[in-house]
TIFI-381696 format. One line per 3 residues: number of its first residue (from 0); their letters; for each residue x, y, z of C-alpha. Coordinates in Angstrom, 1 decimal, padded with zeros to 4 digits, m for minus. Layout:
// residues N
NUM = A = X,Y,Z | ...
This chain:
// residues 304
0 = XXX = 104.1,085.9,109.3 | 105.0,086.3,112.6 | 102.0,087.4,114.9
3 = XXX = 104.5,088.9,117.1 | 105.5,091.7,114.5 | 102.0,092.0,112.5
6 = XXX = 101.5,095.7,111.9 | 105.6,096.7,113.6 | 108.0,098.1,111.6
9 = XXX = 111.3,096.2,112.1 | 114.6,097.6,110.0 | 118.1,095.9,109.0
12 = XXX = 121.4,097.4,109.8 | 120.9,099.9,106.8 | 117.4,100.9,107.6
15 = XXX = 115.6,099.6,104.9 | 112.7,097.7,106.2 | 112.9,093.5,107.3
18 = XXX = 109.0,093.2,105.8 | 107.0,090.3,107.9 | 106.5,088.1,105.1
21 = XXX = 103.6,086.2,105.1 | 105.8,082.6,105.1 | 109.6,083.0,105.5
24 = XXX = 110.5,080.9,102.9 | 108.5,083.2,100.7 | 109.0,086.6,099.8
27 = XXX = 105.5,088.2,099.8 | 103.4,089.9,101.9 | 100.1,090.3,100.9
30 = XXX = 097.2,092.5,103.1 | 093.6,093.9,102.7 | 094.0,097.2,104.5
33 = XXX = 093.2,101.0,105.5 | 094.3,103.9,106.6 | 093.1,106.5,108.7
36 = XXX = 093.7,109.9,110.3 | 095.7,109.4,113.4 | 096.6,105.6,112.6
39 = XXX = 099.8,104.2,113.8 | 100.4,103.4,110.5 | 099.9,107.0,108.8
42 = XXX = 102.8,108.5,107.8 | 105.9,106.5,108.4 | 108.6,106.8,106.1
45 = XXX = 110.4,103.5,104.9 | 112.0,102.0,102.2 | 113.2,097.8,100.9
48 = XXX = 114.4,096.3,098.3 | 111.0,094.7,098.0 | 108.2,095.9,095.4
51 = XXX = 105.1,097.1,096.4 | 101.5,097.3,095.1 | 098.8,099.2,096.4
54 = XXX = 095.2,099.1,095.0 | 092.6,101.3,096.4 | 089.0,099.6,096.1
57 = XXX = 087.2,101.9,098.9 | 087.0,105.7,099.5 | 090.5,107.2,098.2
60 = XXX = 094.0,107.8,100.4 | 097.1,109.5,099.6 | 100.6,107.8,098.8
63 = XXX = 104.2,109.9,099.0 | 107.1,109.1,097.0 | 110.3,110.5,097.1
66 = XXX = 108.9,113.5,098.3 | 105.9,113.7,095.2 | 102.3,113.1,096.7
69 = XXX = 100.0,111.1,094.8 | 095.7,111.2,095.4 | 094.6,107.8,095.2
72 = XXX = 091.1,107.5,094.0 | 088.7,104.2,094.3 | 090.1,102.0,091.0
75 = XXX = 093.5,103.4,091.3 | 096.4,101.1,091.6 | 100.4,102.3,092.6
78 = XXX = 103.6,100.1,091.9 | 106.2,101.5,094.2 | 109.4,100.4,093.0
81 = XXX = 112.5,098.6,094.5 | 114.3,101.1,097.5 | 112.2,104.3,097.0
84 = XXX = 111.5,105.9,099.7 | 107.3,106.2,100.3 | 104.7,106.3,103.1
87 = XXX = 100.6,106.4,102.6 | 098.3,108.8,104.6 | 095.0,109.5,105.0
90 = XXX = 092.9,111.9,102.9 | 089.7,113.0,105.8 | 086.9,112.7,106.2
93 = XXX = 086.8,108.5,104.9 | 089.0,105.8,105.3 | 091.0,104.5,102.6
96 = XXX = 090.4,101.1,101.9 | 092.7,098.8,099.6 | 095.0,095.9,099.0
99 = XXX = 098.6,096.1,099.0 | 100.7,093.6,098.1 | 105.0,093.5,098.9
102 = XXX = 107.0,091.3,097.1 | 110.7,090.8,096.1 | 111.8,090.9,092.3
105 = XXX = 113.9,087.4,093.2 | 110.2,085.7,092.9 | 110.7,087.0,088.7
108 = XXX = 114.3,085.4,088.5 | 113.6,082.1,087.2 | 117.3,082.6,085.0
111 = XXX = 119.9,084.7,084.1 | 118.0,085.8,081.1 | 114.6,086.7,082.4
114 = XXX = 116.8,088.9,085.5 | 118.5,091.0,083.0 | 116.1,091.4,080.2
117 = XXX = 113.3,091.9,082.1 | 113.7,092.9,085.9 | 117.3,094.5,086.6
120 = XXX = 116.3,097.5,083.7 | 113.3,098.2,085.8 | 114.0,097.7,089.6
123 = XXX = 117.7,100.1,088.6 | 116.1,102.7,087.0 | 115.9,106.1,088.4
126 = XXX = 113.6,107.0,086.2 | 111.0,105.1,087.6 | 110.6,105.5,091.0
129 = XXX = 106.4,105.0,091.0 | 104.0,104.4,088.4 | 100.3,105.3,089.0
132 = XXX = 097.6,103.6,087.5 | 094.7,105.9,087.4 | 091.1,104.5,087.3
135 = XXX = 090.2,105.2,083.7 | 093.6,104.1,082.0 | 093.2,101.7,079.8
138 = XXX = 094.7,099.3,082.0 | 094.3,099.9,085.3 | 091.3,098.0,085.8
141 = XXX = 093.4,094.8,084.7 | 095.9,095.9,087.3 | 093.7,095.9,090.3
144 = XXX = 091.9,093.2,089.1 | 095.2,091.4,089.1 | 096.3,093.2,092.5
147 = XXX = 093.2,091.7,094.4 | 093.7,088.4,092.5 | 097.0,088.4,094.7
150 = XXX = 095.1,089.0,097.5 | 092.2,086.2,096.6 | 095.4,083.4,096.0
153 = XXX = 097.1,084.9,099.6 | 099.0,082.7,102.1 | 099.3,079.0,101.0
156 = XXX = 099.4,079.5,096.8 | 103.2,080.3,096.3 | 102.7,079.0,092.6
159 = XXX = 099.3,081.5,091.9 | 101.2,084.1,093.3 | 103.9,084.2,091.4
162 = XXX = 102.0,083.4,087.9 | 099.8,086.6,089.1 | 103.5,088.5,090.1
165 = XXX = 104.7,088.0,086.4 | 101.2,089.2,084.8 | 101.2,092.4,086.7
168 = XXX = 105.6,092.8,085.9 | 103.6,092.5,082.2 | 101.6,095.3,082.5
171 = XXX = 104.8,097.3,084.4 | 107.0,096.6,081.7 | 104.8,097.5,078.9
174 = XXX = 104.3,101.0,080.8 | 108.1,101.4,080.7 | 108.2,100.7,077.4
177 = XXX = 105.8,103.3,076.0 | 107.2,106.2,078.1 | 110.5,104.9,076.4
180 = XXX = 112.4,105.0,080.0 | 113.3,100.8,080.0 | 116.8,101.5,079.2
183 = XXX = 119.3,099.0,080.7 | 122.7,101.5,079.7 | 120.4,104.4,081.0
186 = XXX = 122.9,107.2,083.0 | 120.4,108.9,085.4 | 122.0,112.0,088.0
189 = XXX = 120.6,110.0,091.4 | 119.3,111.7,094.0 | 121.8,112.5,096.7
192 = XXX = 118.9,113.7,098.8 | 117.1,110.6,099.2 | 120.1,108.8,100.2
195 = XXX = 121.0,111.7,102.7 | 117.9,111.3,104.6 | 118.2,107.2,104.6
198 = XXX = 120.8,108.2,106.8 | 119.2,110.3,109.0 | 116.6,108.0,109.3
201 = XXX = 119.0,105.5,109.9 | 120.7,107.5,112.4 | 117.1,108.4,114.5
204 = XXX = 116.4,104.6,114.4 | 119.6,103.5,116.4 | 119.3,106.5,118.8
207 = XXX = 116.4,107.1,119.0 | 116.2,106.2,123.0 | 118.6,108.9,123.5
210 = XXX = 118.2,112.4,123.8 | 119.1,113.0,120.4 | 119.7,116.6,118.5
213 = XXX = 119.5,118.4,115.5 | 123.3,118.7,115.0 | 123.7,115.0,115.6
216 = XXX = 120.5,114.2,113.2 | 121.7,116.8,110.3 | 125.4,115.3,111.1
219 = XXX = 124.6,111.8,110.7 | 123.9,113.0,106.8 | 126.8,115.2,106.3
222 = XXX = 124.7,118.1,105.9 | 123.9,121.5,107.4 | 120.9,121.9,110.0
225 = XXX = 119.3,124.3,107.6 | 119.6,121.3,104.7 | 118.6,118.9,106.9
228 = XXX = 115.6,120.9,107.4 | 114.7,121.2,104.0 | 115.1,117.5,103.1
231 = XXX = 112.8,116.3,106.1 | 110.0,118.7,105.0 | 110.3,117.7,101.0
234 = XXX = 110.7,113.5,101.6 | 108.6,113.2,104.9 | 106.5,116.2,105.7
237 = XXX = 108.0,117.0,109.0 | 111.0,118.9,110.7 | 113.6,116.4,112.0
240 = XXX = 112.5,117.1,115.3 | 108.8,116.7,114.6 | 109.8,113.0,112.5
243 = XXX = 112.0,111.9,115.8 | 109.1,112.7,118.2 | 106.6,110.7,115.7
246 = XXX = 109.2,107.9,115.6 | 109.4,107.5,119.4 | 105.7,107.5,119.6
249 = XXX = 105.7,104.6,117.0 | 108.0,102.6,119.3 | 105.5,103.4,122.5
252 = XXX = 102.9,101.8,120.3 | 105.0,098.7,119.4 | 105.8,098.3,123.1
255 = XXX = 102.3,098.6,123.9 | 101.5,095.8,121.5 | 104.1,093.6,121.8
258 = XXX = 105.1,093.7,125.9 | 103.7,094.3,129.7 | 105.3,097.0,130.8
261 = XXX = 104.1,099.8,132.7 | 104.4,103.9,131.4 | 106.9,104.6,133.3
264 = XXX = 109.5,101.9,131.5 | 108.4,102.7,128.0 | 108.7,105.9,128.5
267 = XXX = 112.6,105.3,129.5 | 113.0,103.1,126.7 | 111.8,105.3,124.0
270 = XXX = 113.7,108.3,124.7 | 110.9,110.6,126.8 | 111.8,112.7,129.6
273 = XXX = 108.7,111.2,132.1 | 105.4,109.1,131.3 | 103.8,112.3,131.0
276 = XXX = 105.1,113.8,128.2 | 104.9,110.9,126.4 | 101.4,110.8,126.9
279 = XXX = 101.2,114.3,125.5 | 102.8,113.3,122.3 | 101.5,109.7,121.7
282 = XXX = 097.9,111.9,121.7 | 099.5,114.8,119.6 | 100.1,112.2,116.9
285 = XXX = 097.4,109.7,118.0 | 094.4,111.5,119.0 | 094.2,109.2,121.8
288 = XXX = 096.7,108.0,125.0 | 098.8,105.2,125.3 | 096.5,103.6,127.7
291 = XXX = 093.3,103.8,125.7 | 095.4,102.4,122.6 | 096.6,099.6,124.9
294 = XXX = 092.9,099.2,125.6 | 092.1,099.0,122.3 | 094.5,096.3,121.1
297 = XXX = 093.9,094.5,123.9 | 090.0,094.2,123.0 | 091.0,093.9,119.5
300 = XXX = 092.9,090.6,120.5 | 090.0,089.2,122.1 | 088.1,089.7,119.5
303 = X = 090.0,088.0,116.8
């Protein structure tokens, strides 16, 4: 991992996320996490080619798929599969508390055969974007119990890791099976939408420094302002305007992190009009100002 980046969200050229693995010469990223009201973390839409596993052991949270919100109760465990679109958020008054665990199907594809039987059917499938293991089913207490296993082999046990990754695939594949949607030849209509607002996303994360509008935003996707409305309010929950101004805000934080300069410059260089109207938005989003939060990772660092 590099320390650098911990907690950043970087993109490629085609907007899906570059995930901070925890060893580059190994794709997984492994984390025992939380997520609050106000978090920098809340909220923000991404997408890779990468898996993703989150378990929740502590309170319960909220995950968003595609556009379909799912409650995540204490015992619950969510695959997320390859290049859907998702973000978690807090569910008040607790903290959610779980492990989540990102890692790429390659770590499955010992051969040919093993890629095309038994990965390729599931990571190309429309049909299944999420699956959600709810405390109670009869195997979701294997999956979390395999989830935090990840978590117990963490950085350092490449071989435990991936003996754990093909259990859990196990358990995936046998849900895939039973709701008779593992079909390799499968001919699914795709979602145009979710591919629309990639691009808008895309667009928003190469311009977002400028004084960027609606027509340009909506444009970047090929669509009407009205449409572009409507598909930021089904995938992410905000207007394109609202998910611009949280994006900015994101980068003040990143800044904050990651570099020494003053208000003034990261306001420039993340597209606000003056220091104090980024302030006013950072605590719209944040609950708190860009200073305190500097104040607070800074203490933070100390600490650890």
């Amino acid at each position: 991992m590099i320390k650098e980046y911990k907690g950043l969200v970087r993109t490629r050229d085609d907007g899906s996320e570059l995930i901070n693995y925890d060893d580059a010469s190994f794709p997984s990223y492994i984390y025992d996490g939380y997520v609050y009201s106000g978090c920098t973390w809340e909220k923000v839409p991404h997408f890779h080619k990468d898996v993703e596993l989150l378990s929740v052991y502590g309170s319960c949270m909220g995950y968003s798929v595609n556009g379909t919100n799912i409650f995540l109760e204490k015992g619950d465990t969510i695959f997320v599969n390859s290049d859907q679109l998702h973000y978690s958020y807090a569910t008040p008054p607790r903290e959610g508390r779980y492990v989540i665990a990102v890692l790429h199907p390659r770590l499955l594809c010992a051969n040919y055969a093993v890629e095309a039987k038994a990965v390729l059917p599931v990571i190309t499938s429309k049909k299944v974007p999420f699956i959600h293991f709810r405390r109670g089913d009869r195997d979701a207490a294997d999956m979390q119990a395999l989830v935090m296993k990840l978590h117990k082999h963490d950085f350092g046990n490449e071989f435990l890791i991936t003996k754990t990754f093909f259990e859990i695939w196990g358990l995936i594949m046998d849900r895939v099976n039973e709701s008779g949607e593992f079909c390799p030849d499968e001919i699914v209509n795709h979602d145009v939408h979710n591919d629309i607002l990639k691009a808008m996303m895309n667009y928003v994360d190469k311009n977002y420094m400028k004084n960027v509008t609606l027509n340009e935003i909506a444009g970047a996707g090929g669509v009407s302002r009205s449409l572009c409305n409507s598909i930021f309010n089904k995938y992410t929950n905000m207007t394109p305007i609202e998910y611009i101004m949280h994006f900015r805000t994101r980068k003040v934080a990143d800044l904050l992190q990651s570099g020494t300069f003053s208000m003034s410059e990261i306001a420039e260089q993340t597209g606000f009009s003056s220091a104090s109207y980024m302030t006013e938005t950072f605590k719209k989003f944040y609950k708190f100002s860009p200073r305190d939060y500097k104040k607070n990772i800074e203490q933070q660092n100390r600490e650890s």
